[in-house]
N, C-alpha and C positions, 0 to 999 in steps of 0.2 A: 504494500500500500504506500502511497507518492502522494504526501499531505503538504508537497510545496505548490504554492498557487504558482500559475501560470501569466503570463504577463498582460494578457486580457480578462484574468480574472486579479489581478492587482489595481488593472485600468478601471475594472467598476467598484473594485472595495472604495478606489480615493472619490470616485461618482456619489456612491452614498453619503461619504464621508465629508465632503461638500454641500448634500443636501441637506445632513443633518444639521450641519454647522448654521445652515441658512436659517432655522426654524426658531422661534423667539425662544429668547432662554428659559421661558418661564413653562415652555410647554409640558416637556415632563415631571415638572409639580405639579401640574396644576391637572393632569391626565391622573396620575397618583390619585391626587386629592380627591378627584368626584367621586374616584370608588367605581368607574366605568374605566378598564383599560382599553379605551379603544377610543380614536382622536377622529372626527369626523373631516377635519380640516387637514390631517395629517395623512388621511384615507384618500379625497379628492388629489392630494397632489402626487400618491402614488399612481394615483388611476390618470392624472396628467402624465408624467412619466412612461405612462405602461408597463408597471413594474406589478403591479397586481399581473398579468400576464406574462411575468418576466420568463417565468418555469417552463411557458407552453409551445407550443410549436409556432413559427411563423405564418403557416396555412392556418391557423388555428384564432389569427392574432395576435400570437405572442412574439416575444424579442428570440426565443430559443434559448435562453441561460442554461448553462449547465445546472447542476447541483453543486458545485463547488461555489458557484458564484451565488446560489441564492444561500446559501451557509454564511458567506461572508455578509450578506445583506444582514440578514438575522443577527449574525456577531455583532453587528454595527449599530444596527437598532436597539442593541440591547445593553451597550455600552453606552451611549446616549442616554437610558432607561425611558426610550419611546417604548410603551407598551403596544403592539401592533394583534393584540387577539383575535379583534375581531377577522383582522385578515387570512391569520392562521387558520380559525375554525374554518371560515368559509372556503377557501383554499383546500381543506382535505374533504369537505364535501364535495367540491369539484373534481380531485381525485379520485375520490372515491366513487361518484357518477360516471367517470371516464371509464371505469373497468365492469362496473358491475349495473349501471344504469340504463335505461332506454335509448334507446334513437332519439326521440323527441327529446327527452333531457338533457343527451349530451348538445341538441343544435338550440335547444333552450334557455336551461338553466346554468348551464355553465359559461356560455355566454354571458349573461345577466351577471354572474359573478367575476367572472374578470372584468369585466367594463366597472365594476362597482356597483350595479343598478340593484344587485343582491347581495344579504349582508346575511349570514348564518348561524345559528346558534343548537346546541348540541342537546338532546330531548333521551338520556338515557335513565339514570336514575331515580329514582322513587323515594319517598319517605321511609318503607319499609324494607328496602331492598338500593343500598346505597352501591357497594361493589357489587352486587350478586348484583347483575343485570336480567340474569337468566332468571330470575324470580319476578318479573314484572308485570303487574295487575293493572294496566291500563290496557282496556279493549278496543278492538278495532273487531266492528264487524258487521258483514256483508249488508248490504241494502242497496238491491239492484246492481247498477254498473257502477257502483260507487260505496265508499265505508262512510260507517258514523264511529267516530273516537270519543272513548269517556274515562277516563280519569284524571291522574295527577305525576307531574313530575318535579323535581327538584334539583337544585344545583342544576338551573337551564340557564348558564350563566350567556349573557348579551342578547336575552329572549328580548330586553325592555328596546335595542336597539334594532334587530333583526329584524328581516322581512319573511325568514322560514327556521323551523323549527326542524331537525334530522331527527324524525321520533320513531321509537322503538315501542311495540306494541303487540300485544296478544291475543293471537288473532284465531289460536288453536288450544284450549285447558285441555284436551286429553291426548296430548302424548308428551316425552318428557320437556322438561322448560323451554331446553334448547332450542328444541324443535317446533315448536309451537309459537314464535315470534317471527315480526313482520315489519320492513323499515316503510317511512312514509315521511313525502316532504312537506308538511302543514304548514300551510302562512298564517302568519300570527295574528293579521286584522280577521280571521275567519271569526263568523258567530258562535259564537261558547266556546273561545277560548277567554285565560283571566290570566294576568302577572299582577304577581305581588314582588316586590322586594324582598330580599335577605340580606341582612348585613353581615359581612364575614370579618373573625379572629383578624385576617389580613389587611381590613383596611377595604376590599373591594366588595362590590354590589354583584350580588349573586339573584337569583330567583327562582320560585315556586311556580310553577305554570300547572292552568288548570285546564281541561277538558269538558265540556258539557254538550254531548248531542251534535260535535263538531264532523262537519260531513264532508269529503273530501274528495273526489274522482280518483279510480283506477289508476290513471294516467301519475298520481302524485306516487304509488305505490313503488319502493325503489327494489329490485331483485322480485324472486319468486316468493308467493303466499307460501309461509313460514320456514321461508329464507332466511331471517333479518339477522340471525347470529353472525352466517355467513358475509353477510355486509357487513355487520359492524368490525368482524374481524379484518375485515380492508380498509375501513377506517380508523381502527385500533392503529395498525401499523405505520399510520401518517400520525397519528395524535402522540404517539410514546415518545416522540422527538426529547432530547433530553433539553425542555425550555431553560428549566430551574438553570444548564450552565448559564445562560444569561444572564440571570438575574444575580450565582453567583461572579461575573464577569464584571457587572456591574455593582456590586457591594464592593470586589476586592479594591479595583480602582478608586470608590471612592473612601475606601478605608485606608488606604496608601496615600493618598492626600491630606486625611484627614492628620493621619500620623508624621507625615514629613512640616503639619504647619505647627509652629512653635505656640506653646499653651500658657496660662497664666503665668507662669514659672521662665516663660522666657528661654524652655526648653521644648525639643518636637518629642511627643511621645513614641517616636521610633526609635529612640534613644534606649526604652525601657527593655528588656531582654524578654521580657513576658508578651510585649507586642509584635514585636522580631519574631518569636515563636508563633505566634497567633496569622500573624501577616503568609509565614514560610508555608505553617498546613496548606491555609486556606489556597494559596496561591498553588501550590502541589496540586491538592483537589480539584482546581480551576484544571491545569495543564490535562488531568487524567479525563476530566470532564469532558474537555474540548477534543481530545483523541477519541473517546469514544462517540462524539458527536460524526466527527468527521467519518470516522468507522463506516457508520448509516449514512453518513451518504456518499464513500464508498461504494457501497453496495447497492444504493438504490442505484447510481450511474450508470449499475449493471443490472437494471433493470429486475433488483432483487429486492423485494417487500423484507426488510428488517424487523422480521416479528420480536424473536427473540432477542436480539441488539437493541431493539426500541425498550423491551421492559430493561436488560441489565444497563442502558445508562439511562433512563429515567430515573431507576430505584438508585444507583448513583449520584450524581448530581442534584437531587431534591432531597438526598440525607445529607452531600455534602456542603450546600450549602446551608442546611439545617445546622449543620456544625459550624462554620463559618461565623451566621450571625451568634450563634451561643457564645463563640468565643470573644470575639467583638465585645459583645455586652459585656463579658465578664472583667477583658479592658478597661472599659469604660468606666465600671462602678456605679456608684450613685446616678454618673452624670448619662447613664445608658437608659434612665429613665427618661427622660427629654425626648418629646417628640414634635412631630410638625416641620415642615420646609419653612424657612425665614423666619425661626424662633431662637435662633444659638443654639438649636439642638446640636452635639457632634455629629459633622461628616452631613450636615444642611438636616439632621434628621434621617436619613436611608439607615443607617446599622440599626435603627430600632424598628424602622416600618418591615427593615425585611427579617427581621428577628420573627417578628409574627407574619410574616406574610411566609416562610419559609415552611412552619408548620404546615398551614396548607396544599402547599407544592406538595407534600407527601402526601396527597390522598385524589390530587386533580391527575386524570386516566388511570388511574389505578391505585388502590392504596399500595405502599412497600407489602407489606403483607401479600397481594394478590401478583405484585411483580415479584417475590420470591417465590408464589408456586409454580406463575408459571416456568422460571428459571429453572427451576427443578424438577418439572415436569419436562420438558420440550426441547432443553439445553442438556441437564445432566443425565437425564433419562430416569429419575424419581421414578415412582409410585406418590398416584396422587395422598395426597394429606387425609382424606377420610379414611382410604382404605387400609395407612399407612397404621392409623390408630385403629381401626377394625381388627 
């Protein structure tokens, strides 16, 4: 594997790298602060760009980017700390329509999302069945050439901005979980749908989406009637992306700033041997983080679905940044309680937001928990965990 960029893949890292630079300084606070990671303003000038289509083919509309260079885009955006979610989601719904979706979807909706015209949000979870997907009590079923949808889902994070909903739906109670589910792409103005707000541990705005009598055409129906597992495991493989490096990419940096600026004392806490140590992990963690990213896309450039490699740096990178800020705070002391951007919190405030925003990263596409079994199932050739204790 040959993780050196190429010289037109260096030409668009400094491209982003320039764009970013352009965008007021205030934007990733202030994207932070509302608790929606996803910049509307930040959105339209990708879709000026056509970098929303950067991944796709040229007949397609798109620029043709490799995978190398849309890594570098994500590195950059993420070291900025521009939260780009909403483009991510919708992005692997489009992927994920390109393989396993209709004719009309692929010359429809996928269009619609690369232009920008559609914004995504991800419909798996339930109140009662958070990881266990396969356990999911909201029905879909038949009436005529078309479904009515009824229940509830949760953690439908960017449902408040979105224009569709990727939901997951139970479309068959008598044969096992698995098999008895069904994907569908429901827009969210439809009649007896409801968003509520969630506020999360992290700082961001999550939601509960509700269901009532919502009727949908055939045509929204994504793969075969109780198919939907099978989908989602094609969008599993695009979602396990390891984000969290980001985020820690973007704490280490500004935790290396915060330590080289000299502190009441007239001294830079990089001075301290306990920071040094906290800086080296975390920075380590970073480096192993970023290989394993590149790894996946590797692999995808060969046209190979990173199932396995998406859970072990997911579960990677969302502990080790969980580590990172732990240690950070512990630096810090007292003063690691200080929060808020433009408050003298250290480091503008980020060592504490992503202190708790880190927790979280262990549980968005999979808790560690459900990415060790499947590690040990499908990678080390385990026995699954029930039988194991049977």
């Amino acid at each position: 594997m040959e993780f050196e960029l190429s010289a037109a893949q260096q030409r668009f890292r400094a491209e982003v790298r320039e764009f970013l630079a352009a965008l007021p300084p205030s934007t990733s606070a202030a994207v932070h602060d509302s608790g929606t990671l996803h910049s509307w303003d930040v959105h339209r000038a990708m879709t000026e760009r056509g970098w929303l289509a950067a991944a796709w083919p040229v007949e397609q509309g798109g620029q043709g980017r490799d995978p190398f260079e849309m890594a570098t885009l994500n590195e950059e955006f993420a070291r900025a700390g521009i939260p780009i979610e909403g483009w991510l989601i919708s992005e692997l719904v489009a992927k994920t329509l390109q393989i396993v979706g209709t004719e009309q979807q692929r010359r429809e909706v996928i269009p619609a999302i690369l232009s920008g015209a559609a914004l995504m949000s991800l419909g798996y979870s339930e109140p009662d069945s958070g990881s266990d997907v396969a356990a999911a009590r909201t029905r879909a079923i038949r009436d005529g050439d078309g479904w009515v949808i009824d229940g509830q889902k949760m953690f439908t994070t960017m449902a408040h901005e979105a224009s569709h909903v990727f939901l997951l739906a139970r479309t068959n109670p008598d044969v096992p979980k698995h098999r008895g589910l069904t994907m569908f792409l429901v827009p969210l103005d439809a009649e007896g749908v409801e968003i509520r707000p969630v506020p999360t541990l992290g700082g961001e705005r999550t939601n509960a989406t509700f269901y009532e009598g919502v009727r949908v055409p055939d045509s929204a129906r994504v793969g075969e009637v109780d198919g939907g597992w099978d989908v989602m495991m094609v969008a599993l493989a695009f979602e396990r992306q390891p984000a969290a490096a980001g985020h820690l990419l973007h704490l280490v940096e500004r935790a290396v700033a915060w330590a080289r600026t000299p502190g009441a004392d007239g001294h830079p806490p990089i001075e301290r041997p306990e920071v040094r140590a906290a800086l080296a992990r975390a920075a380590t963690d970073l480096e192993v983080s970023r290989l394993m990213g590149y790894r996946m896309t590797w692999l995808t450039a060969r046209d190979v679905l990173p199932h396995t490699e998406g859970s072990l740096a997911k579960l990677f990178s969302s502990e080790a940044l969980m580590r990172a800020a732990a240690s950070f705070e512990d630096v810090l002391g007292a003063d690691g309680l200080l929060a808020g951007h433009g408050t003298g919190a250290p480091a503008d405030g980020w060592i504490e937001h992503e202190f708790r925003h880190s927790v979280v990263t262990t549980i968005y596409a999979g808790t560690s928990e459900i990415q060790r079994g499947i590690i040990a199932e499908r990678h080390l050739g385990l026995p699954r965990e029930r039988q194991a204790r049977a």
